[in-house]
C-alpha positions as CSV (number, residue, x, y, z in Angstrom):
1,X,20.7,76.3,2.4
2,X,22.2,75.8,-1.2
3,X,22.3,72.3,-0.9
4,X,18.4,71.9,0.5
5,X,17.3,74.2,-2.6
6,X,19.6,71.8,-5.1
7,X,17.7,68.6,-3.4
8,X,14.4,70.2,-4.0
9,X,15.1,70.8,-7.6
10,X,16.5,67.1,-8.1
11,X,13.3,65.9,-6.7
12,X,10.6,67.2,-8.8
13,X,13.0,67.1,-11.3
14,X,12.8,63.5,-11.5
15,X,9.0,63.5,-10.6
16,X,8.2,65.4,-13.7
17,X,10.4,63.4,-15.9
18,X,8.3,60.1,-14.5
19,X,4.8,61.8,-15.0
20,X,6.2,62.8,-18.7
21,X,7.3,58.8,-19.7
22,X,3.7,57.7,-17.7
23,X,1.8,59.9,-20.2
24,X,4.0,58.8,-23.6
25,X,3.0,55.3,-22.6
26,X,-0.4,55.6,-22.0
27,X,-0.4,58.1,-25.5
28,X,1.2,54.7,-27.4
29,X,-1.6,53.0,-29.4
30,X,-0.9,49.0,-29.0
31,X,1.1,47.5,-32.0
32,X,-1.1,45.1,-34.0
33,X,0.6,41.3,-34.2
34,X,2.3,40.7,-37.0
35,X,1.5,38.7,-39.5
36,X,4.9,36.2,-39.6
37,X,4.3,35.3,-35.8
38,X,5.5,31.6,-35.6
39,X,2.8,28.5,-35.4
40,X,3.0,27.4,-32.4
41,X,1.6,24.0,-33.7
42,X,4.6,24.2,-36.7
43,X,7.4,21.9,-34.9
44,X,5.4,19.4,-33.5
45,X,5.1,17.2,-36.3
46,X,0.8,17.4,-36.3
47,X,1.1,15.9,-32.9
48,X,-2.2,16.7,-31.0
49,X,-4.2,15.9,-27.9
50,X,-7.2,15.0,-30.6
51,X,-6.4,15.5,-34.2
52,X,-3.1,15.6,-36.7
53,X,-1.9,12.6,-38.8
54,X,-0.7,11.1,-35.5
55,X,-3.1,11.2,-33.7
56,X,-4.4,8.4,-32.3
57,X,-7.8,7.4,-32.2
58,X,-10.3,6.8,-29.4
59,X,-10.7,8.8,-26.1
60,X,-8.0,11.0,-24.9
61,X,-4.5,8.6,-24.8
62,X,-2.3,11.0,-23.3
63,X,-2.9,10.8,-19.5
64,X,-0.6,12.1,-16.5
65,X,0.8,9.4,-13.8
66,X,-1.7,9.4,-11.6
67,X,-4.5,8.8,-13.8
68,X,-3.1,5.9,-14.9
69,X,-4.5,1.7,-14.2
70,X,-2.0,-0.3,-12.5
71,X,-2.1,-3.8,-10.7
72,X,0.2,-6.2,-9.2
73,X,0.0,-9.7,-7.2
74,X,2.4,-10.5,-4.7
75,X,2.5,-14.1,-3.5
76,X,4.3,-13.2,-0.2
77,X,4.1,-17.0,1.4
78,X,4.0,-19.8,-0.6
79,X,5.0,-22.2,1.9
80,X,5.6,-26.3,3.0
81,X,5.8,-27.5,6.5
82,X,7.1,-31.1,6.1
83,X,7.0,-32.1,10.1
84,X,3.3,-31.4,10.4
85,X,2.2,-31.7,6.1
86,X,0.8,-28.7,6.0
87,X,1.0,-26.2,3.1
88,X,0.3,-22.5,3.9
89,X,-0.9,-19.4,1.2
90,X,-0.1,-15.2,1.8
91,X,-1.5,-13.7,-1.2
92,X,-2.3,-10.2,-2.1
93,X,-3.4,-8.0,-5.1
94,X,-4.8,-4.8,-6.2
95,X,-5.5,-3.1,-8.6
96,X,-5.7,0.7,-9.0
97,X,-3.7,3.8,-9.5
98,X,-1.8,5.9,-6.7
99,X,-4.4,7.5,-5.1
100,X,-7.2,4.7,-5.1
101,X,-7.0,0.7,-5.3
102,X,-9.1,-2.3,-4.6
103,X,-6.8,-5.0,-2.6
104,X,-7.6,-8.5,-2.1
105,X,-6.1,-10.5,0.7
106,X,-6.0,-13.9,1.2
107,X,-4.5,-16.2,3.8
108,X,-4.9,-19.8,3.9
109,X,-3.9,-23.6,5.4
110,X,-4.4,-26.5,3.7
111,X,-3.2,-30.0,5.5
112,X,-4.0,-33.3,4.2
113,X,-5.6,-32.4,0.7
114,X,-8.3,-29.8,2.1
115,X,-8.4,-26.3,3.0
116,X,-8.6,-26.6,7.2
117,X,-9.3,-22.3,7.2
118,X,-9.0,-19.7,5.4
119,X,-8.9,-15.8,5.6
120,X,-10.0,-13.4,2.9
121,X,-10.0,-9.1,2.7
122,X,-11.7,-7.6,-0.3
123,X,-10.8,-3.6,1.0
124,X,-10.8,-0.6,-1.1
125,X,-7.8,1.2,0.0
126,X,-6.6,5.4,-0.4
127,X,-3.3,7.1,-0.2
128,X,-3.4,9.3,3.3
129,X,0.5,9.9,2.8
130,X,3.6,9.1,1.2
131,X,3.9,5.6,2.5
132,X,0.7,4.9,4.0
133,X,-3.1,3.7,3.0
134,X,-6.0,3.5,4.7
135,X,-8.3,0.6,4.1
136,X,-11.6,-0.6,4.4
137,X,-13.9,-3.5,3.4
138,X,-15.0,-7.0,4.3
139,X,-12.9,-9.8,6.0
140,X,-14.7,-13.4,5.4
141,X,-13.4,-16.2,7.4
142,X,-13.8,-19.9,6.4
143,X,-13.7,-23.2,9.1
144,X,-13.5,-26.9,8.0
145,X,-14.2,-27.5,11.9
146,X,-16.3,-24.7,13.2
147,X,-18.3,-22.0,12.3
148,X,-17.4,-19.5,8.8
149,X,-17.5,-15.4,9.8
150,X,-18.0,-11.9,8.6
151,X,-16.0,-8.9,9.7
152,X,-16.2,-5.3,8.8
153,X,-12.1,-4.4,8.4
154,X,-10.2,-1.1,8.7
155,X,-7.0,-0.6,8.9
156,X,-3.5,0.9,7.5
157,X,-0.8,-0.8,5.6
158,X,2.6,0.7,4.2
159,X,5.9,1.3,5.1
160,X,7.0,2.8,8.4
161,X,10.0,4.5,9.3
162,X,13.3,2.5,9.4
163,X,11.7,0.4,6.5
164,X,9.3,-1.8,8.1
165,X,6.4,-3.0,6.2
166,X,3.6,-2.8,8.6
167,X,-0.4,-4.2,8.1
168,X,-2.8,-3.1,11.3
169,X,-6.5,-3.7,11.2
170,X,-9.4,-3.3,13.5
171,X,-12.6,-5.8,13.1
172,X,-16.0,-5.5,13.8
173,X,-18.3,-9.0,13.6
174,X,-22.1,-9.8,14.5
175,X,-23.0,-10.3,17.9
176,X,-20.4,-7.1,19.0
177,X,-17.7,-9.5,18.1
178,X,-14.7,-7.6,18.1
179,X,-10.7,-8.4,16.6
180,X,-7.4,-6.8,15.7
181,X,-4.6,-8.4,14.0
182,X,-1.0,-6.9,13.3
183,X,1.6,-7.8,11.1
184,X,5.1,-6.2,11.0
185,X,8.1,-7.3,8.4
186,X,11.4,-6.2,7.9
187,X,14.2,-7.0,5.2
188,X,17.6,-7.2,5.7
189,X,19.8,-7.3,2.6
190,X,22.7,-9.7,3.6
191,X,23.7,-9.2,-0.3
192,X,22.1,-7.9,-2.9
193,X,20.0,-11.3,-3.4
194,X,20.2,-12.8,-0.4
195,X,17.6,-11.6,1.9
196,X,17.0,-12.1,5.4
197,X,13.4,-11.4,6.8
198,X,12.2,-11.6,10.0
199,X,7.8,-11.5,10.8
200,X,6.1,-11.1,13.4
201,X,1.9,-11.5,13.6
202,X,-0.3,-11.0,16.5
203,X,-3.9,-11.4,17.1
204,X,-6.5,-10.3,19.6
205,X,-10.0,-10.7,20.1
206,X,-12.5,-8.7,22.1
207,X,-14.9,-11.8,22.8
208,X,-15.0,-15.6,23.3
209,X,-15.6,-17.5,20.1
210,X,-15.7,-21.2,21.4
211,X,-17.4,-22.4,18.4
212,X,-13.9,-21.9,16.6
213,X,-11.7,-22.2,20.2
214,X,-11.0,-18.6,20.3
215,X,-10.9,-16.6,23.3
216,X,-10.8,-13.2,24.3
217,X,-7.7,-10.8,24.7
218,X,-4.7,-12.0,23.1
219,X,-5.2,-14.9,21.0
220,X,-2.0,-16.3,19.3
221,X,1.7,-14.8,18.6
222,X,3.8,-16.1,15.9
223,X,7.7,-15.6,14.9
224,X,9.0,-16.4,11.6
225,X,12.7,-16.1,10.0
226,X,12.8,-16.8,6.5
227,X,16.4,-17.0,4.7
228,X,15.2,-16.4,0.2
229,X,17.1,-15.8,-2.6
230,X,15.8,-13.7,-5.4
231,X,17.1,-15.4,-8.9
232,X,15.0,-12.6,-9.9
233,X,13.3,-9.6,-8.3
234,X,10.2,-11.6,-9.2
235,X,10.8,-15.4,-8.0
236,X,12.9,-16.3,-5.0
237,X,12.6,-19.6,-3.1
238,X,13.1,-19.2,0.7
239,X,13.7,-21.5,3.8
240,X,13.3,-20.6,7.7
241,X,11.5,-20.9,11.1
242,X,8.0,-20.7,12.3
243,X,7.5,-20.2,16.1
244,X,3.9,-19.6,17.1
245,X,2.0,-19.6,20.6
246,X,-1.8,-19.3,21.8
247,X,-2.3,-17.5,24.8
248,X,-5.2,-16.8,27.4
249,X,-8.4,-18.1,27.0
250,X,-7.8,-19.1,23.4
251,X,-5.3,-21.4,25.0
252,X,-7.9,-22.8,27.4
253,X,-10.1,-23.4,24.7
254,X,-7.5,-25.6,22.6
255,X,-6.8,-27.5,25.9
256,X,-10.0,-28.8,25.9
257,X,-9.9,-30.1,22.2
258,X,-6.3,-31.9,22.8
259,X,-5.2,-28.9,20.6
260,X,-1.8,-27.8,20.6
261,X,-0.4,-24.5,22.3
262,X,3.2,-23.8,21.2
263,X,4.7,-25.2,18.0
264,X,8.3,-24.7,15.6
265,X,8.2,-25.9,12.3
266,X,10.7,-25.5,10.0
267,X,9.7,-24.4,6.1
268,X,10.4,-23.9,2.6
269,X,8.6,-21.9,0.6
270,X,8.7,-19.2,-2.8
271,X,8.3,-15.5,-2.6
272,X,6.8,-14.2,-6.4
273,X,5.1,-11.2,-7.5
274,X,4.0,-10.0,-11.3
């Protein structure tokens, strides 16, 4: 019974107390700031966001990462093909910042002096994860033998698990013509500057084209191994191995121009970027 009573007491013993401090605080009048607080502008030298000796002039200079401009070109092919003369292009740019970018693409042959076809992306591209964008825009094809065409591209391109550079897009053309075309790339670092890369490129098509001998389903595969060494992260001259194959109709249609279906050629080329 004693020590039930001695509880008690403890209790509202401590309650009172409490109620007592809560009412001496609320009682305390708020101090006034005094008058020696520190600058908080005194130890950065007049440096601003807008004014100060240092400050520079203009609109707003000081930005965060991701609002600023960048831009690169990457001249991923730059190749010759002595056995049949033929010089290819694999070009790509943007320009940007980490969020948003415009990207140009541009694929090309030449062979004897002149530009036999050529394959051009002008895609505005956004950041949908860490290692991926998603693209859209305008794919113009050009013919020296056939007839030129227009696409409407989307697609992704970035890096996919296990470090493979991957490029997918879907097409969509007049007349419900219809296309897909994949690339995948991989790099394998034999030493720090000598780089062995294998590619791989597919195409498909959802409609006959026989004004440019290209068929429905899948069109052509091709197979490259390229052996480059980088003097600098920025120039590196390469040789390898081109296989490539048409398939299906597209093969038919070739047939009938005397056209070839399989090929190897071997190449030498430079890989540059700025």
């Amino acid at each position: 019974m004693k020590t039930t009573a001695s509880v008690i007491a403890l209790v509202l013993s401590t309650t009172l107390t409490g109620i007592s401090h809560a009412e001496e605080s609320m009682s305390m009048a708020p101090e006034t700031m005094p008058t020696n607080t520190r600058n908080p502008h005194a130890y950065s030298n007049g440096y601003t966001l807008s004014e100060g000796p240092y400050a520079l002039p203009g609109p707003r200079q000081l930005k965060l990462a991701d609002e600023q401009i960048f831009w690169a070109v990457l001249g991923n092919r730059f190749e010759y093909q002595p056995d049949n003369k033929t010089a290819l292009y694999d070009l790509q740019a943007w320009v940007g910042n980490s969020e948003d970018r415009l990207v140009l693409k541009a694929e090309g042959e030449v062979s004897n002096g002149s530009l036999e076809e050529s394959a051009t992306d002008i895609l505005w591209g956004h950041a949908v994860s860490t290692y991926f964008d998603a693209q859209v825009g305008i794919l113009l094809e050009q013919y020296q033998e056939g007839a030129n065409r227009q696409w409407l591209a989307m697609g992704i391109q970035g890096l996919a698990p296990y470090w493979f550079e991957m490029d997918l897009t879907a097409y969509l053309g007049d007349q419900g013509r219809t296309a897909f075309a994949a690339e995948l790339e991989y790099e394998l670092l034999l030493t720090q500057k000598l780089i062995l890369q294998p590619r791989v490129e597919l195409t498909l098509y959802g409609k006959d084209d026989p004004e440019n001998n290209l068929g429905s389903g899948l069109s052509n595969l091709s197979a490259g191994l390229r052996l480059r060494y980088e003097f600098s992260r920025q120039f590196a001259p390469y040789i390898g191995v081109e296989w490539s194959k048409f398939y299906g109709n597209t093969a038919d249609l070739r047939q009938q121009h005397n056209q070839y279906l399989e090929d190897t050629q071997l190449l030498a080329g430079v890989r540059f970027w700025f």
